[in-house]
Structure formats: C-alpha cells, structure tokens
C-alpha positions in Angstrom: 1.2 -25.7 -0.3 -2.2 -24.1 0.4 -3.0 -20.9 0.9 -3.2 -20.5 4.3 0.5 -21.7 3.8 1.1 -18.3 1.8 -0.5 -16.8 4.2 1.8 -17.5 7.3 4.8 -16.8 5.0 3.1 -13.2 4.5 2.5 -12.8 8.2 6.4 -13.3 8.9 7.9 -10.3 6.9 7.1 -6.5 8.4 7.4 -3.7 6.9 9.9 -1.2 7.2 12.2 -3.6 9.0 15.5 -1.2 9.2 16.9 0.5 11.8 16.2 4.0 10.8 12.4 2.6 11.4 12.3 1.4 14.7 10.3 1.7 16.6 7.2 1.4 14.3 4.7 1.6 16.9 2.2 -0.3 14.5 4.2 -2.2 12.5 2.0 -4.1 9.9 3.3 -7.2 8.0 2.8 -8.2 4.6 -0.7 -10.0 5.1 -2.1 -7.0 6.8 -0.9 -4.6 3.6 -2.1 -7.2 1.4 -5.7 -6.7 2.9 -5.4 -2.9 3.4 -3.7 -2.9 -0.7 -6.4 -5.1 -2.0 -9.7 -2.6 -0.5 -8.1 0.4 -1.8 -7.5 -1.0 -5.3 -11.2 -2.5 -5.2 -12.6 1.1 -4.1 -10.8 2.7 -6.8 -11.5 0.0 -9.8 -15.2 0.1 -9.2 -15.5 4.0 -8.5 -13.3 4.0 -12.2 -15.7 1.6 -13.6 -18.8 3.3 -13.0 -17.8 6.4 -14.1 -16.3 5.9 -16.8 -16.9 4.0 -20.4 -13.7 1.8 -20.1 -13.3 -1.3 -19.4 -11.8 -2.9 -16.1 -11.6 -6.5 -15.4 -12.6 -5.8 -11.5 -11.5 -9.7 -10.3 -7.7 -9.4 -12.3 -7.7 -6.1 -9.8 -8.3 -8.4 -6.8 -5.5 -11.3 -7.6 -2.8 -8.4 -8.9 -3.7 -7.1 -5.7 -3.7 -10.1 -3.6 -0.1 -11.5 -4.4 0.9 -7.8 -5.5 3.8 -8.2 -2.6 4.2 -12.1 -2.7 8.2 -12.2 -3.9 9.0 -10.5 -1.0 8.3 -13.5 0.6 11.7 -14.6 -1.0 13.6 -11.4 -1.4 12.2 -9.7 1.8 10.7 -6.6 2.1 13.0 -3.5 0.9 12.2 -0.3 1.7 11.9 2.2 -1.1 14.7 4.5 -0.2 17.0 1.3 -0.2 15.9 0.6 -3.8 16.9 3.9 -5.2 19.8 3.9 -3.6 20.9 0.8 -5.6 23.5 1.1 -8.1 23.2 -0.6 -11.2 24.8 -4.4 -10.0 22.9 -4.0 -7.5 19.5 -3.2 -9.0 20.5 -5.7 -12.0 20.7 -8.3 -8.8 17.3 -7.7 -7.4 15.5 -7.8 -10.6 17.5 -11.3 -11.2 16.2 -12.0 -7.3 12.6 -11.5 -8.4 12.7 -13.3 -11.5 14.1 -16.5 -9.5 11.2 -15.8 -6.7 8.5 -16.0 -9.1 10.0 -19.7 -10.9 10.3 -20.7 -6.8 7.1 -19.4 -5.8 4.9 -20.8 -8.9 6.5 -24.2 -8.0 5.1 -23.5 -4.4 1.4 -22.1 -5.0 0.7 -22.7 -8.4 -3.0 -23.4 -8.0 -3.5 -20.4 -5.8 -5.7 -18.3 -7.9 -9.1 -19.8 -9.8 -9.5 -17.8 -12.8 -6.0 -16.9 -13.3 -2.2 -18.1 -14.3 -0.3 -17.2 -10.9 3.2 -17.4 -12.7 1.4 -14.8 -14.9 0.2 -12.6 -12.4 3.8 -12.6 -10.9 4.8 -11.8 -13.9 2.5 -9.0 -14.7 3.0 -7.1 -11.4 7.2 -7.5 -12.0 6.8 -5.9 -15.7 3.5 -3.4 -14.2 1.6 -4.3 -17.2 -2.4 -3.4 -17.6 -4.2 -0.8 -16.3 -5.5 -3.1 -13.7 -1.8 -2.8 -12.3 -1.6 1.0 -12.3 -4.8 0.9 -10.1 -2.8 -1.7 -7.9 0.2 0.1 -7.9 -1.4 3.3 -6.9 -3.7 1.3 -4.0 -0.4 0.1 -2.9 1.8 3.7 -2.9 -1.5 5.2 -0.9 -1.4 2.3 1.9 2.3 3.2 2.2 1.5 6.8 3.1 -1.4 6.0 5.6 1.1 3.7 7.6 3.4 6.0 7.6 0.4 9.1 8.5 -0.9 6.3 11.3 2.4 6.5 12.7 2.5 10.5 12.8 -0.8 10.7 14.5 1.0 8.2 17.4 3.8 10.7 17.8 6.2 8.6 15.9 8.6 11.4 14.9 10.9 9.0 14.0 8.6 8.2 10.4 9.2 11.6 9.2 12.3 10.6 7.4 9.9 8.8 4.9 8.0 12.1 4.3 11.3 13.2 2.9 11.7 9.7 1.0 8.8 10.2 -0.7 9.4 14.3 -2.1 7.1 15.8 0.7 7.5 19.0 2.1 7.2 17.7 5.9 5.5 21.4 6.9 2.8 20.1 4.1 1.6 16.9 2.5 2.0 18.6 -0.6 0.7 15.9 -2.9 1.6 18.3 -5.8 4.9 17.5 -4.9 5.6 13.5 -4.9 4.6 10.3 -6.3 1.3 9.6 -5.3 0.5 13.0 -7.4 1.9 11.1 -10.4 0.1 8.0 -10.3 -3.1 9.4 -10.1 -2.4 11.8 -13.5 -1.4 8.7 -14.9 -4.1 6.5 -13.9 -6.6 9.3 -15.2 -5.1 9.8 -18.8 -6.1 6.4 -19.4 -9.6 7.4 -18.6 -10.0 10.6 -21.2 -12.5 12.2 -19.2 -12.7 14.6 -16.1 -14.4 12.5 -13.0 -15.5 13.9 -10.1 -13.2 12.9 -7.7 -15.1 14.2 -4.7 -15.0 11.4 -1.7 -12.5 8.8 -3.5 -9.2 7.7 -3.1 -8.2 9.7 -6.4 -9.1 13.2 -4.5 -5.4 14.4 -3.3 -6.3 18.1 -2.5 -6.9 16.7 1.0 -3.4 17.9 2.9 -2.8 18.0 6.8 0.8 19.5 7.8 3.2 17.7 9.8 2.9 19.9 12.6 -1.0 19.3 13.0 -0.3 15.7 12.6 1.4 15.8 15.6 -0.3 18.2 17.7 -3.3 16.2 17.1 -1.4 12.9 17.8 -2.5 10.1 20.5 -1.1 6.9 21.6 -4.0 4.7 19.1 -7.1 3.0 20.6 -10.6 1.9 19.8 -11.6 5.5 21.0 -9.2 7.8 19.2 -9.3 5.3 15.6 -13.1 6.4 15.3 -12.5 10.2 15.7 -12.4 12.4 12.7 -8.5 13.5 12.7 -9.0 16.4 9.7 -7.1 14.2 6.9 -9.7 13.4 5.1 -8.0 11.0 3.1 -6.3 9.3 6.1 -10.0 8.7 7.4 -11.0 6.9 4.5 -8.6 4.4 5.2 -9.4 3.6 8.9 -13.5 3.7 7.9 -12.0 0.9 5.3 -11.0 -1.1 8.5 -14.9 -0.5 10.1 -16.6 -1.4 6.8 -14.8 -4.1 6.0 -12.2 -6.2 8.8 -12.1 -8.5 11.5 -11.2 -7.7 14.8 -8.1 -9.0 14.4 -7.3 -6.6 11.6 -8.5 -3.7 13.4 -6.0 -4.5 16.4 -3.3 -3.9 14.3 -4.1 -0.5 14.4 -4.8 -0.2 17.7 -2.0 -2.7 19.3 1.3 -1.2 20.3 4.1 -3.9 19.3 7.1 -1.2 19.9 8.4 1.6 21.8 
C-alpha cells in the first residue's frame, strides 16, 4: 500500500470519538493531528537545536512524528481517560493490541519512510525511546490541549470534562498543575542549560481561565481564527495553520461538523 493509502486510513479515525465528547464542534481526525503533531515537534526540535550544544537528529523528529499515531489505525483512537482507567488485563491487552498492529502495519507500509526502518519507528514510539520522542511526545500532549482550548473558544462546554482529565484547575490553565508541565521539565533536563523560552512552545507561563475562554468564545470562522484571543500559546498554534497549511487544513478549524 502507498501512502496515500495510509493516509485515507488516518482520515477515518476522529478523535475523541465517545459519547461524553459529542458534539465536538471541530472534530479533527488522525491525519489532521498528524499534521498539527508533526509542526509542533519541528518548531520545538529546531528552536532546541539552535540553542543548545546537543545533538537532535531533526528528520527522525519528522517520521516519529509522522506515524506517531499510526496503530491507532488498528486499535482505534482511545481517549486518555479511558486508558487510565484500565485495569491491569486490560492494559496488558492493549499493549498486546499494539504490538500485533505494528507486525500488521509493517506488513502493510513497510517502505513508507526513506531514511528509516518503519517497524522500528513503531517500535520506538511504543517503548518512547530517544529524546527525539520526548520532543514528539510533548508536540503531541500540546496539540491535545489546543483541540480541546479550540473547542472552549466555540462555547463547547461540554470539553471541560478533559480539563479535569488532564489535572487542570478549570477556573485556571494552571500548567503548574498537569502533564504538559512535566514533559517540558523533562525535555529540558536533557538539555543542562537554561533557554530562553520566550515565544516557543516550551514557554507554559501563558494561562487563560476557563471563564475568559468562554466569555470570549465565538462560533469559528476565517474572521474570528485570525483575532488575537489572549492565550498566547493557543495563538501560536492557529498562526501554525497560516504559516504553514492548505486550505483544506485551515477548514477544519473553521467547519462546523456537529452540534
């Protein structure tokens, strides 16, 4: 299969697909996240790189990036609140699951990526090996919270159950307080220096309260997307969509698929 193949497979699964989450009035699917995952982790691997003496291998961020989610195309897209709520048969299950999707997706798409083994990219984002995966990994955590953020600007009231899922204070995006905070420490100690984190992904003193989220909320359109919205962070993302997207990716911010 070709990539485009992959690529259709991707497009099928959305995210946040359980009750408690519907409606999601912008509900991407995998392929969109994959884009939106992929820009972050590229933003943040090259600011790291410049500034400081380590090393980062800037492509392996791209491909860890670019298939980060592609077992889900087997095992489907759980939401994190489901995982932890696993018990131990069933978490032993889904880490069986994944191994089997990576032996049925390397049979699929072996030849996918150029410059690297795809059975051992699968492998390395399953066992979150390399420091290119904790740059990944935290890309991927920060495109959670700005889908969930896009949602709170619409007046989806309905995504603030997530805010408790991931240990935020709702009155507060308290980063202090959850797991975005403790990626970014860890990503740093690897680093062994203090960067300026000043206009980067990696700056989380940015917070916006729930409550202005939602007194400054709109329905999304072209219009209200290129306004500043005073989350500075949550800004960063949609200028992402400007620098870089298609049309097509911009309308999935702006297209209403539920209410």
């Amino acid at each position: 299969m070709n990539l485009l193949s992959r690529d259709e497979e991707l497009s099928k699964i959305f995210r946040y697909n359980v009750e408690i989450h519907k409606p999601m009035f912008y509900r991407p699917n995998l392929l969109i996240h994959t884009k939106r995952v992929k820009r972050i982790a590229l933003e943040l691997a090259n600011y790291l790189l410049k500034n400081s003496w380590k090393k980062i291998d800037i492509d392996l961020v791209w491909e860890l990036a670019k298939f980060h989610d592609d077992t889900e195309i087997i095992t489907w897209d759980y939401v994190s609140m489901t995982k932890i709520s696993f018990s131990d048969e069933e978490q032993k299950k889904y880490e069986n699951d994944c191994v089997n999707a990576i032996d049925i997706l390397y049979g699929k798409y072996k030849n996918l990526s150029e410059k690297y083994d795809y059975k051992e990219l699968l492998l390395t984002i399953k066992n979150k090996n390399w420091i290119e995966f904790l740059i990944v990994d935290l890309a991927d955590k920060l495109d959670n919270h700005f889908e969930v953020t896009h949602e709170l600007f619409a007046w989806n009231i309905i995504f603030s159950v997530i805010l408790y899922d991931w240990g935020l204070n709702v009155s507060n995006f308290d980063y202090t307080k959850n797991r975005l905070y403790e990626r970014v420490e860890h990503l740093l100690e690897y680093f062994w220096k203090k960067l300026d984190l000043t206009n980067t992904f990696l700056d989380l003193s940015s917070t916006f309260t729930e409550k202005d989220c939602l007194n400054n909320s709109s329905k999304h359109n072209l219009s209200t997307i290129w306004k500043n919205s005073g989350y500075d962070l949550y800004d960063k993302w949609l200028n992402l969509h400007f620098k870089y997207w298609s049309e097509d990716d911009i309308n999935y911010l702006v297209n209403q698929l539920e209410f």
